[in-house]
N, C-alpha and C positions, 0 to 999 in steps of 0.2 A: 640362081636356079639350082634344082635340086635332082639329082637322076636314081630313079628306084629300078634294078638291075635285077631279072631273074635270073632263080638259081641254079634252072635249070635249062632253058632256053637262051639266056644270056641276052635277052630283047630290055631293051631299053624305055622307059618313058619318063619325060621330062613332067615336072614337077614347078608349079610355081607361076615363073615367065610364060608358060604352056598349057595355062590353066585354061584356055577354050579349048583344049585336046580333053574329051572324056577320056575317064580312065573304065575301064572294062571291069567288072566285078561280080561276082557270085556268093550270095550268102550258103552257107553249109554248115551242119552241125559239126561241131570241134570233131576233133579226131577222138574216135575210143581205141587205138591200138589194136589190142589182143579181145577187147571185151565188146561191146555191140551197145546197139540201142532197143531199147524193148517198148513194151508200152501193153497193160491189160484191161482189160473191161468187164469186169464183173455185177454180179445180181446176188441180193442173198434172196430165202426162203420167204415165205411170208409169215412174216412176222404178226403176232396177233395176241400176246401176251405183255401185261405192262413192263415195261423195262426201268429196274432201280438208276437210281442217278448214277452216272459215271461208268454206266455197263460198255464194253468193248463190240464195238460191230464188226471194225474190218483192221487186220494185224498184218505189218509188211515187215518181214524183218532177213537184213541181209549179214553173211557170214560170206567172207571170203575167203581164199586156199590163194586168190594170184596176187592179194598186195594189193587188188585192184579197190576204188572205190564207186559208190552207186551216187549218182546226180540224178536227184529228183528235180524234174522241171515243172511237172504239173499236175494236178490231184483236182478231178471234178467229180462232184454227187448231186445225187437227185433223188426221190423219192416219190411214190403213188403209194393211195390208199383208196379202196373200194367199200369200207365199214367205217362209218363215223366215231369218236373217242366216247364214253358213257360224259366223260367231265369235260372241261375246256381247262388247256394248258398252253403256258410260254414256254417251249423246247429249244434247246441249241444244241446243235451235233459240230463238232469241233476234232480237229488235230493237234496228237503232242505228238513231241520226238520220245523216242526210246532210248535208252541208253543200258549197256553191259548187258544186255539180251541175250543172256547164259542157257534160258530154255524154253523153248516154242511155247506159243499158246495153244488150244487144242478146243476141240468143238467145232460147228459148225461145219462149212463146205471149206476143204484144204484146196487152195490155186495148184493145179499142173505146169510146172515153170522147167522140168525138164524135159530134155529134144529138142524139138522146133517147135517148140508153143512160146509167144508174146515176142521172139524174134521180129525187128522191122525190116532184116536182110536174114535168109537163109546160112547165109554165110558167118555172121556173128555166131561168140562161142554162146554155148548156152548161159543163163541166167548164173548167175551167183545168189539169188532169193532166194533166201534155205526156204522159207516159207513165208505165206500170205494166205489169207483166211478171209471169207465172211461170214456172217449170222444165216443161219436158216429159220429156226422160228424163235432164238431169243439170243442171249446175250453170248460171246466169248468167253472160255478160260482165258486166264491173263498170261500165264506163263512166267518166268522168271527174268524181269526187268525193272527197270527206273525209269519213269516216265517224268520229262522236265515238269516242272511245279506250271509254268505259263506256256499257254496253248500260241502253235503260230499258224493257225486260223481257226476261226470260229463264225459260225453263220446262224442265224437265230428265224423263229418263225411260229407262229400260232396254232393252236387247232381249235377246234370249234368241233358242235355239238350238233350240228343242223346237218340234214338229210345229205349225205356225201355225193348222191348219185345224179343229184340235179346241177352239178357241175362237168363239165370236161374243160380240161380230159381231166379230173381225177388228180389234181395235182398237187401235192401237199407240198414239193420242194423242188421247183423246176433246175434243171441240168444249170450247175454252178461252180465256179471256181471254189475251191475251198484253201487252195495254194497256186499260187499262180506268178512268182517272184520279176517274169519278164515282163508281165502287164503294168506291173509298180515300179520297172529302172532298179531291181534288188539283183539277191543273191538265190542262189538253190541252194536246197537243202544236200547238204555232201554226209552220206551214211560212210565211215568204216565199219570195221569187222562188227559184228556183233550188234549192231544200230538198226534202227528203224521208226516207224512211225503207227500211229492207232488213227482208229475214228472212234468216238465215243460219243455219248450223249453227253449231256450238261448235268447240272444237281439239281434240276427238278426229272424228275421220274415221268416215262412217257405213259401214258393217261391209259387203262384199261379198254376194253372191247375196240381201240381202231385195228382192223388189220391194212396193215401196209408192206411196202417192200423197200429197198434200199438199193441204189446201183453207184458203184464208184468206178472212175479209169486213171490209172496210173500212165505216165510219161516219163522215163528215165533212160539213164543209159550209165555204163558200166564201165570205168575210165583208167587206165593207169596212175595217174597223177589229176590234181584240179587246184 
């Protein structure tokens, strides 16, 4: 039999021979030290112009000063549109990593990630997300990075040409994982300095006259080591 001793109580429970004794347990997020857990929810603009292939909708990119690095746990989007597309098309909006992210992108709506904004505790320092961005009415500047050649996720879906308003609600991409590494037994995405992530469209080009909108929620947290 086996005795697991805590380190701080010094209470005892047997192991083993004692296995109809429950053992007591509480699941919790790892420890982030000095850094916090965050988590944001964003909307872009309505978008209403056709978008070229590979245009950039929403930019996360972290820079750190503590050493610390960012764990992404989970990344979901969704989409409405209230104007049907003039043509019919196969769209994918998909996720790369970024890499050497030497200088912001720019456009659209910049995320507020200083103070007490996307904190899940008050008490966590503030973000290290130098910035994060989405679309208002069309695509991203890109900024200065390297974005990996293979996407790790990508979610695909149609549009069509028929009367958009005799549908509800209106939904061109219901609320989806687009990364999601706990659902699959994986890993999270671990950013250092200067790293991050995009959303983009695919290489076909999004179809003229639909206007729609775009909402993504980030899940992370801000760790000394991982």
């Amino acid at each position: 039999m086996a005795v697991i001793e805590g380190g701080v109580s010094a209470a005892l429970q047997g192991v083993g021979a004692e296995a109809a004794s429950g053992a007591h347990a509480i699941v919790m997020p790892y420890a982030h030290g000095a850094g916090g857990w965050y988590r944001m929810g964003v909307s872009s603009g309505t978008i209403a112009v056709s978008l070229a292939a590979n245009s950039e909708l929403f930019q996360f990119r972290y820079v750190t000063a503590a050493s610390r690095v960012a764990v992404v746990q989970r990344v979901m989007i969704s989409a409405g549109a209230n104007v049907a597309a003039t043509g019919a098309a196969l769209l994918t909006l998909r996720m790369a990593v970024a890499r050497a992210w030497t200088a912001a992108g720019t456009g659209g709506t910049r995320i507020t990630l200083t103070g007490d904004n996307a904190q899940l505790r008050t008490s966590f320092a503030g973000s290290e997300v130098n910035d994060a961005g989405i679309a208002t009415t069309g695509a991203l500047t890109a900024g200065t990075k390297t974005l990996d050649t293979t996407d790790i996720g990508a979610i695909s879906f149609g549009i069509g040409t028929g009367a958009i308003t005799v549908s509800l609600p209106l939904t061109v991409l219901p609320h989806v994982d687009i990364f999601n590494p706990f659902a699959e037994g994986g890993h999270p995405l671990v950013l250092a300095n200067q790293e991050g992530f995009v959303i983009r469209n695919g290489a076909n080009a999004f179809p003229a006259g639909m206007t729609w909108n775009l909402s993504v929620n980030v899940l992370w947290a801000e760790v000394p080591a991982f």
